[in-house]
NUNU-234204 format. One record per residue: residue number from 1; residue in three letters; x, y, z of N, C-alpha, C in turn. Coordinates in nm, 2 decimals, padded with zeros to 4 digits. Each point is the difference from the previous one (the first is absolute). Example, Ala and Ser with C-alpha at 12.3 -4.5 7.8 and 13.67 -1.06 7.14 Angstrom:
2
{1 ALA {01.32 -00.57 00.78} {-00.09 00.12 00.00} {00.09 00.12 00.00}}
{2 SER {-00.04 00.11 -00.07} {00.09 00.11 00.00} {-00.08 00.11 00.08}}
***
This chain:
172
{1 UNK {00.19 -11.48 23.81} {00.03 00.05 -00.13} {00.01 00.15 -00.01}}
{2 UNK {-00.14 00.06 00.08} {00.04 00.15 00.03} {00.13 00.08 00.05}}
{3 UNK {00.10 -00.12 00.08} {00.12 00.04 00.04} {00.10 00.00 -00.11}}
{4 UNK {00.02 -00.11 -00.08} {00.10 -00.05 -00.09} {00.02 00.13 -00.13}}
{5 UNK {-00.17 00.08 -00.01} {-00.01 00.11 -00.07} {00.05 00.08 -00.01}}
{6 UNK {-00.03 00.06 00.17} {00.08 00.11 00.04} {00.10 -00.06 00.00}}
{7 UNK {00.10 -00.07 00.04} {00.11 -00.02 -00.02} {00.08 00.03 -00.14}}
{8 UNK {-00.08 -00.06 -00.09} {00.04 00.06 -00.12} {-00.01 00.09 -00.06}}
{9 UNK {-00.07 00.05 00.07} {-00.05 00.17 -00.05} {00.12 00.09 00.09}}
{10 UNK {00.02 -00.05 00.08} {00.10 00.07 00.10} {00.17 -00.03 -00.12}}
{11 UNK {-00.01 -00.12 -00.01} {00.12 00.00 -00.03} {00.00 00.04 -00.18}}
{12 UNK {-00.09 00.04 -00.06} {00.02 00.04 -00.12} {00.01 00.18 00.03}}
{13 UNK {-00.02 00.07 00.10} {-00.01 00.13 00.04} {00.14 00.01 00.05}}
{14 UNK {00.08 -00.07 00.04} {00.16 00.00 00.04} {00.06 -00.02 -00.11}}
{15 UNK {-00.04 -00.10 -00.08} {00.09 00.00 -00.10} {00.02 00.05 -00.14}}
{16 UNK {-00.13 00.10 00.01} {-00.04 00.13 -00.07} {00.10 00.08 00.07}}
{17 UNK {00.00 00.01 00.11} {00.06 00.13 00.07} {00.16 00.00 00.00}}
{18 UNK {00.04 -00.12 00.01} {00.15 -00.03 -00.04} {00.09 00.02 -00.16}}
{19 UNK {-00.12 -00.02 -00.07} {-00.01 -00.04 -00.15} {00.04 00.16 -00.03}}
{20 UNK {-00.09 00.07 00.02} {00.01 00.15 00.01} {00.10 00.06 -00.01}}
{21 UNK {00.06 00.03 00.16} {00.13 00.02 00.08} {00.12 -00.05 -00.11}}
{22 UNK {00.00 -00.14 -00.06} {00.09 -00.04 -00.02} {00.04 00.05 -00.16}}
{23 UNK {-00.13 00.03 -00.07} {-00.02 00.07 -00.10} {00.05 00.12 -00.01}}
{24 UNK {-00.03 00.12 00.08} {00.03 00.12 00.04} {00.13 -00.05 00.01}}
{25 UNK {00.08 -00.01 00.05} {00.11 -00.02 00.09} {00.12 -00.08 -00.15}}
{26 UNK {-00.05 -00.09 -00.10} {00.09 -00.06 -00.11} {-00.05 00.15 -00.11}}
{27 UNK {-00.08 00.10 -00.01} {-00.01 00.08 -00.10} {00.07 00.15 00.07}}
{28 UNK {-00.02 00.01 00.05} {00.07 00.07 00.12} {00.17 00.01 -00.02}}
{29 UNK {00.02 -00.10 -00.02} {00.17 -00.08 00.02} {00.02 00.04 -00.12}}
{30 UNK {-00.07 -00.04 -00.12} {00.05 -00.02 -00.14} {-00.01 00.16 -00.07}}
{31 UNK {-00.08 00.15 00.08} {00.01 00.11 -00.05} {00.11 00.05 00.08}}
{32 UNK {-00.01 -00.05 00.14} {00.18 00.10 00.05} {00.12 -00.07 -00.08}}
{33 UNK {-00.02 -00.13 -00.02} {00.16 -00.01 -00.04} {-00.01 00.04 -00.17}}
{34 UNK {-00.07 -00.01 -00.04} {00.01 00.08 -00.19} {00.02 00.15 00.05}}
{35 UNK {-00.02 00.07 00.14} {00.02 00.16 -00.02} {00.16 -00.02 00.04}}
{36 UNK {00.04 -00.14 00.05} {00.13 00.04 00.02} {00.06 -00.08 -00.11}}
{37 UNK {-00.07 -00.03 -00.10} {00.09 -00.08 -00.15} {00.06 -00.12 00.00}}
{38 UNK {-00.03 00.01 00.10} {00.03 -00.22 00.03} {-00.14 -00.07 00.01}}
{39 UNK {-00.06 -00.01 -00.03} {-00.15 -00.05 00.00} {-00.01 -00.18 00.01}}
{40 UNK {-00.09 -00.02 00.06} {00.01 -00.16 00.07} {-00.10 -00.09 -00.12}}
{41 UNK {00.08 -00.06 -00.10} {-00.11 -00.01 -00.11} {-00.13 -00.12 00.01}}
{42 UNK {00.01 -00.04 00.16} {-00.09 -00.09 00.05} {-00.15 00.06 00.03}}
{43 UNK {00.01 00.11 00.02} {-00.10 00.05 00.09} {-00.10 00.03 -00.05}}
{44 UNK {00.01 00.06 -00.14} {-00.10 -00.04 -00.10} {-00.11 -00.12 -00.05}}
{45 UNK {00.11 -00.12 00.00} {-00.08 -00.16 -00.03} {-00.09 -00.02 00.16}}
{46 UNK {00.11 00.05 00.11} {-00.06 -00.07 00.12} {-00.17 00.07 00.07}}
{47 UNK {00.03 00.14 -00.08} {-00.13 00.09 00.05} {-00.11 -00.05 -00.10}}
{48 UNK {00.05 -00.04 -00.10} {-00.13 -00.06 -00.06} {-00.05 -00.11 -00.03}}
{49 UNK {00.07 -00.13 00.12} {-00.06 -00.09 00.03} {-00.09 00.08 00.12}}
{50 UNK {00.06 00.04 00.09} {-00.06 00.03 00.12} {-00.17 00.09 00.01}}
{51 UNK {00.04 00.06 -00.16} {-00.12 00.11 -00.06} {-00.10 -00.14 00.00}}
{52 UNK {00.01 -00.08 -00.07} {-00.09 -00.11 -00.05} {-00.08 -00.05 00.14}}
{53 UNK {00.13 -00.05 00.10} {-00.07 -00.05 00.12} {-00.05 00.12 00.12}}
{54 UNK {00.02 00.11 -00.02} {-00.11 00.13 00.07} {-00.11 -00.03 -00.05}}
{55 UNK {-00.02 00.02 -00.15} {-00.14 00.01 -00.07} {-00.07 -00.13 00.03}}
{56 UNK {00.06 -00.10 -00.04} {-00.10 -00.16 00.01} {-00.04 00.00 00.20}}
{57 UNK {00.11 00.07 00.04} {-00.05 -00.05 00.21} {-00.13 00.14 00.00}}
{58 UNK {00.02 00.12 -00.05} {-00.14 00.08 -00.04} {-00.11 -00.04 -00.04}}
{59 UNK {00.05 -00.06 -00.09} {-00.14 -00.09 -00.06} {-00.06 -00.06 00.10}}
{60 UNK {00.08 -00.10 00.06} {-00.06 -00.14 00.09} {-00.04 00.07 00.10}}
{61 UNK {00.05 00.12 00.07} {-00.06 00.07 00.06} {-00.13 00.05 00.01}}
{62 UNK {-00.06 00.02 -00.14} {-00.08 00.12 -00.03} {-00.11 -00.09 -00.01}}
{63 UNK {00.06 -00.16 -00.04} {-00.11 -00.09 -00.04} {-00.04 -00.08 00.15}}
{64 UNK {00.09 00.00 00.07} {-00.05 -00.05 00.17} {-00.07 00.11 00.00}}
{65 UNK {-00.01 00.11 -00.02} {-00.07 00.10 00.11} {-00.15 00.03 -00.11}}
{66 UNK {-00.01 -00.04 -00.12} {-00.10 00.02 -00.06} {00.01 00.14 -00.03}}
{67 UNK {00.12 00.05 -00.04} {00.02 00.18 -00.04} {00.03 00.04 -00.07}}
{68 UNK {00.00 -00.12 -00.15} {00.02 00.05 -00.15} {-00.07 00.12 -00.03}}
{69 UNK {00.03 00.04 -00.09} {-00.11 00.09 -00.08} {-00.14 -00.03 -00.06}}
{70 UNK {-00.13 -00.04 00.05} {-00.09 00.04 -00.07} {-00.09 00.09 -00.03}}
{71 UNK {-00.06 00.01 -00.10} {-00.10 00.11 -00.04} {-00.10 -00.10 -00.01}}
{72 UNK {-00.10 00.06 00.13} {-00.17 -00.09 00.06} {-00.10 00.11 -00.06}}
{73 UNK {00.00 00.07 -00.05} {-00.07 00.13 -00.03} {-00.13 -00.08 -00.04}}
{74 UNK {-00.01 -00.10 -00.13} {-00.06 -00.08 -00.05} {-00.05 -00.09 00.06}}
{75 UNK {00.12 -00.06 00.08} {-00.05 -00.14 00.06} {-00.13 00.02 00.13}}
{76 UNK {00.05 00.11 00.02} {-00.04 00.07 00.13} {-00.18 00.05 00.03}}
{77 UNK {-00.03 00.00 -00.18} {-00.12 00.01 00.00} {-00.10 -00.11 -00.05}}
{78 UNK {00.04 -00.15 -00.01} {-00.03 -00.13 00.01} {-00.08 00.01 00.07}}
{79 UNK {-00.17 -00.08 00.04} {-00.02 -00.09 00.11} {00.10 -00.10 00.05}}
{80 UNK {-00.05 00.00 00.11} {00.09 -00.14 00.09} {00.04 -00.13 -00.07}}
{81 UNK {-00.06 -00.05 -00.04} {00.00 -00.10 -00.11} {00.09 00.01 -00.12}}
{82 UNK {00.00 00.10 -00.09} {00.06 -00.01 -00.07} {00.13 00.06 00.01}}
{83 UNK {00.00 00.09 00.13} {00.16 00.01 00.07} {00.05 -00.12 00.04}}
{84 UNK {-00.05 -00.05 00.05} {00.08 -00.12 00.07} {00.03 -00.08 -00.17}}
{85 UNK {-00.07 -00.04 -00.06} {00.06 -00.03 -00.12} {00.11 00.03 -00.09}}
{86 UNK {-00.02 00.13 -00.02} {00.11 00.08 -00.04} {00.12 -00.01 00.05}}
{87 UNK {-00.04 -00.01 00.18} {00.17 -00.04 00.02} {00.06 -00.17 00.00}}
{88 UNK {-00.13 -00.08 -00.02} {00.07 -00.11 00.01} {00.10 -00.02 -00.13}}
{89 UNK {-00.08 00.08 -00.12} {00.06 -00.05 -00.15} {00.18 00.10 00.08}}
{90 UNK {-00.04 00.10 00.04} {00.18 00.10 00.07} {00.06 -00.10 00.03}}
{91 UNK {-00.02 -00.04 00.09} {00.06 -00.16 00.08} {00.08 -00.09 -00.05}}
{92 UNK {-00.15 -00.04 -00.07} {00.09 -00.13 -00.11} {00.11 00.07 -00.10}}
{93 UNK {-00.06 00.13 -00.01} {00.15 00.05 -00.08} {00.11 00.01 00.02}}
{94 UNK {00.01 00.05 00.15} {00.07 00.03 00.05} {00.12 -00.15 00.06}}
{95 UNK {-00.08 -00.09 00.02} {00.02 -00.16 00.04} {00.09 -00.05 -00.11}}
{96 UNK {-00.09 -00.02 -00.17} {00.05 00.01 -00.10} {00.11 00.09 00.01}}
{97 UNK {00.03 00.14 -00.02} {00.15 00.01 -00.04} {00.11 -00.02 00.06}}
{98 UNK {-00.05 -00.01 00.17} {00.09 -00.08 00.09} {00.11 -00.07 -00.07}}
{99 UNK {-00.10 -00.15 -00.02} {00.04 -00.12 -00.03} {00.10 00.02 -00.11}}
{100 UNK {-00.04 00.10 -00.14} {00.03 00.00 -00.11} {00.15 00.08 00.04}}
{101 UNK {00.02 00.12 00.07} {00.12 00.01 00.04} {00.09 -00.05 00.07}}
{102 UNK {-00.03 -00.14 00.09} {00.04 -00.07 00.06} {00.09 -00.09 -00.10}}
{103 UNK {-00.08 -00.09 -00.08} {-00.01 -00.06 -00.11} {00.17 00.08 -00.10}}
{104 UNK {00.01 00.08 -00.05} {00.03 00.07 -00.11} {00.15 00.05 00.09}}
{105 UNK {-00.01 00.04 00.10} {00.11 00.03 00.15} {00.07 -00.11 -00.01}}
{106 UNK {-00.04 -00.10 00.03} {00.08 -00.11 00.00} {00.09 -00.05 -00.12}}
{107 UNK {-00.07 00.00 -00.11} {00.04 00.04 -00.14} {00.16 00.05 00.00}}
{108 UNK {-00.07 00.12 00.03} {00.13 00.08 -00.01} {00.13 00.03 00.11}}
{109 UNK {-00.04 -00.07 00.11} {00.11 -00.02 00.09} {00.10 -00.14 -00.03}}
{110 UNK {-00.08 -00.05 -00.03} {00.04 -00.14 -00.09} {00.10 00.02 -00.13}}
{111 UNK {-00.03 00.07 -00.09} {00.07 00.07 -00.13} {00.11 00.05 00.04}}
{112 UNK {00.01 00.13 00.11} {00.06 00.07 00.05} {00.13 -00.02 00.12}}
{113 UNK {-00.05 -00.12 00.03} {00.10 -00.03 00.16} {00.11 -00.02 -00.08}}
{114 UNK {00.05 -00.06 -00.11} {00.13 -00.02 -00.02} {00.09 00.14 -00.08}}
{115 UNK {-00.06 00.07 00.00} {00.02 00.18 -00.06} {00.08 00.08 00.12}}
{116 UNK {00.14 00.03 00.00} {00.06 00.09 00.08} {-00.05 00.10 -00.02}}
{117 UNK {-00.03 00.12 00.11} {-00.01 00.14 -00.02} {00.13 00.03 -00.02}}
{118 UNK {00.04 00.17 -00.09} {00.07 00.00 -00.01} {00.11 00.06 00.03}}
{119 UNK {-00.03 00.05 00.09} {00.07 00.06 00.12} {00.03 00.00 00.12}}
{120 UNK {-00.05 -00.17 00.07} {-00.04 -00.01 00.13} {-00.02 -00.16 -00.04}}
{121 UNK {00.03 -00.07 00.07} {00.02 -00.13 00.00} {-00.12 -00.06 00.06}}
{122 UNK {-00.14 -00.04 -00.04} {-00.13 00.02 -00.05} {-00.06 -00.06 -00.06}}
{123 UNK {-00.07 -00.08 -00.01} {-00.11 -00.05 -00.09} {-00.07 00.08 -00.03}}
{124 UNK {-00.01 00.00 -00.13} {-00.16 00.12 -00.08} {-00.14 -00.10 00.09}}
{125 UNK {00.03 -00.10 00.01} {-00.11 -00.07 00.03} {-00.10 00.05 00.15}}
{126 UNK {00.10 00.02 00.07} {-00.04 00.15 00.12} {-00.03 00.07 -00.04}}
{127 UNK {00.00 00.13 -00.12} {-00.10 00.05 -00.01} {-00.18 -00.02 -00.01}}
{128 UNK {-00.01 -00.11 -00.07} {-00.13 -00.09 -00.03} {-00.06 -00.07 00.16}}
{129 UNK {00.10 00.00 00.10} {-00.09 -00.07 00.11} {-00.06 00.03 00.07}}
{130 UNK {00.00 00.17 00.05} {-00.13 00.03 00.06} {-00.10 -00.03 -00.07}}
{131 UNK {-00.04 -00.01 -00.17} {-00.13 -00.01 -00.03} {-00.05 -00.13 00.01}}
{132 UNK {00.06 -00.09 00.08} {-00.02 -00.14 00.01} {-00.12 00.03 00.15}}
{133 UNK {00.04 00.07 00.08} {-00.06 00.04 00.15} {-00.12 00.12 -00.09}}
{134 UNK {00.02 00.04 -00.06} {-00.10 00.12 -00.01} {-00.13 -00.08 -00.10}}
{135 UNK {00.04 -00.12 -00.09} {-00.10 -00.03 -00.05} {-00.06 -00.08 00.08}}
{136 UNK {00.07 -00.11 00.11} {-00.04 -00.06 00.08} {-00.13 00.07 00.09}}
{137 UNK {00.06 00.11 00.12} {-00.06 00.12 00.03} {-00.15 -00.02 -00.08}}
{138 UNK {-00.01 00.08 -00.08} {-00.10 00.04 -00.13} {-00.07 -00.11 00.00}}
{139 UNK {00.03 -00.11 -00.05} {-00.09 -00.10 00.01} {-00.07 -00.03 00.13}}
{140 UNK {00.02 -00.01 00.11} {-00.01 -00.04 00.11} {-00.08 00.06 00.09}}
{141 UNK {00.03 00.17 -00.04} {-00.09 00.16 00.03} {-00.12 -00.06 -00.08}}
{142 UNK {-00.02 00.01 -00.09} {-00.11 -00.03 -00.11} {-00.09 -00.12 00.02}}
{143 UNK {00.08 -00.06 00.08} {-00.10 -00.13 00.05} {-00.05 00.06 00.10}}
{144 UNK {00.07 00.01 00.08} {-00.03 00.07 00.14} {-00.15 00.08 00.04}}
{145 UNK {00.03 00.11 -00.12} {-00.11 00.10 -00.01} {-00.15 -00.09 -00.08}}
{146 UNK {00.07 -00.08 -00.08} {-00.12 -00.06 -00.08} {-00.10 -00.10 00.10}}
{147 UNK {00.09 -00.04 00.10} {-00.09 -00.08 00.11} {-00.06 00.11 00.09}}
{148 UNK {00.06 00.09 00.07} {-00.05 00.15 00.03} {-00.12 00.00 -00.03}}
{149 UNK {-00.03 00.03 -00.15} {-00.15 00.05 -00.06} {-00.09 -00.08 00.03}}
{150 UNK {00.05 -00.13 -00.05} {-00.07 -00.11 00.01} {-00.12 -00.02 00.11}}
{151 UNK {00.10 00.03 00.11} {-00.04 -00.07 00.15} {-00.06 00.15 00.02}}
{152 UNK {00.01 00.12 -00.04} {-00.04 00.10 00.02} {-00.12 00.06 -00.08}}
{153 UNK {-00.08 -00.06 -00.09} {-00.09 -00.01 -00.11} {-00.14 00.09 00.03}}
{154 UNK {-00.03 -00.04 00.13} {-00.15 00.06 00.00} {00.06 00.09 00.14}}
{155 UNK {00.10 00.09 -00.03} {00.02 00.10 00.11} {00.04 00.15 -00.13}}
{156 UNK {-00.09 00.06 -00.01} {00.00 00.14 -00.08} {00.15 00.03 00.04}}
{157 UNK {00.08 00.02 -00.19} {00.12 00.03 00.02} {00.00 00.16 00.03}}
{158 UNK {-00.10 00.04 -00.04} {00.02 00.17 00.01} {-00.01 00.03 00.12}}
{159 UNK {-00.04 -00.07 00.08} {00.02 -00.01 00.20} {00.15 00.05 00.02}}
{160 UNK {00.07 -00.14 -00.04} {00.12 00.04 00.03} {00.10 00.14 -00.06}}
{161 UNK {-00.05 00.03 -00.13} {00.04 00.13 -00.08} {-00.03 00.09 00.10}}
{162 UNK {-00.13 00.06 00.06} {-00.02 00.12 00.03} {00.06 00.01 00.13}}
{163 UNK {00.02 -00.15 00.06} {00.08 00.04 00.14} {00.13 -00.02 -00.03}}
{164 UNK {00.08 -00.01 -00.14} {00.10 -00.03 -00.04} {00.12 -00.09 00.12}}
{165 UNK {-00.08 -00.12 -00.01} {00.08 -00.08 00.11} {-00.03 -00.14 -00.13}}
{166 UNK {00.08 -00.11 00.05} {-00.02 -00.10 -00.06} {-00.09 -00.09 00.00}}
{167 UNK {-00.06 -00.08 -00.06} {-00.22 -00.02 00.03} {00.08 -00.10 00.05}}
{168 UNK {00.11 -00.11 00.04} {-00.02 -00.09 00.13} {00.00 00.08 00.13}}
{169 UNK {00.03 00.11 -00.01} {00.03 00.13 00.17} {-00.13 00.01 00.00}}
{170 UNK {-00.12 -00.01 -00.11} {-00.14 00.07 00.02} {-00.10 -00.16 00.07}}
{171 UNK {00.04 -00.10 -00.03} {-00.07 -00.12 00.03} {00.04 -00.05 00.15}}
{172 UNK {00.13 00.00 00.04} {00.05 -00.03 00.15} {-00.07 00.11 00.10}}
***
């Protein structure tokens, strides 16, 4: 399982890195040719599909690696016990909105697939699909971590804080 991860961690860091390049490179295109007054009136629609799927492979990125934004300031000064609590309710929240933008993604890729973009021959419905993988992702992170705690319960989370490594790196 630990291989299939990295694998996918590997391959969401490529296709971040592609996503990029190919971004840079369609916005790029669409300010030289407007300075030469023929402007490519694609490049606009296509950069901001591509905008959508940089941010959502970011996300999934950020949510494999556990490198969202939080503020622990609070949490931080819990006993052990009611840290670990605190993050299970994170968890489940985090589990929960998974599903809910999983759920609501599909929705709208469903509404959307029969919608031409309008300047690129396109389904709108592509815009909506990375959030199908990112709520997936999210859900799945959220378990992941929630079994984490679990099985990690009577090991002091502030252990792994002050060595700032991950508390399964503190248990092995």
């Amino acid at each position: 399982m630990t291989i299939l991860l990295k694998l996918f961690d590997r391959l969401m860091e490529g296709l971040a890195a592609v996503l990029i390049v190919a971004l840079l490179v369609t916005v790029s295109l669409g300010i030289v040719t407007r300075a030469f007054g023929e402007p490519l009136i694609w490049t606009d629609e296509v950069s901001r599909f591509m905008m959508l799927w940089v941010a959502v492979t970011g996300w999934i990125l950020a949510s494999r690696k556990r490198a969202h934004i939080r503020i622990r300031f609070f949490h931080d000064l819990l006993p052990p016990p009611a840290w670990r609590s605190a993050e299970i309710v994170m968890q489940l929240a985090m589990v929960v909105l998974g599903l809910l933008i999983l759920h609501y993604s599909v929705h709208l890729v469903t509404v959307n697939w029969d919608l031409e973009a309008t300047t690129v021959p396109l389904s709108m419905g592509l815009l909506y699909v990375p959030m199908l993988l990112a709520g997936l992702v999210t859900a799945l992170q959220g378990l992941a971590e929630l079994v984490d705690n679990i099985r990690l319960w009577n090991v002091s989370p502030h252990v792994a804080l002050q060595a700032e490594l991950p508390a399964q790196e503190i248990v092995e």
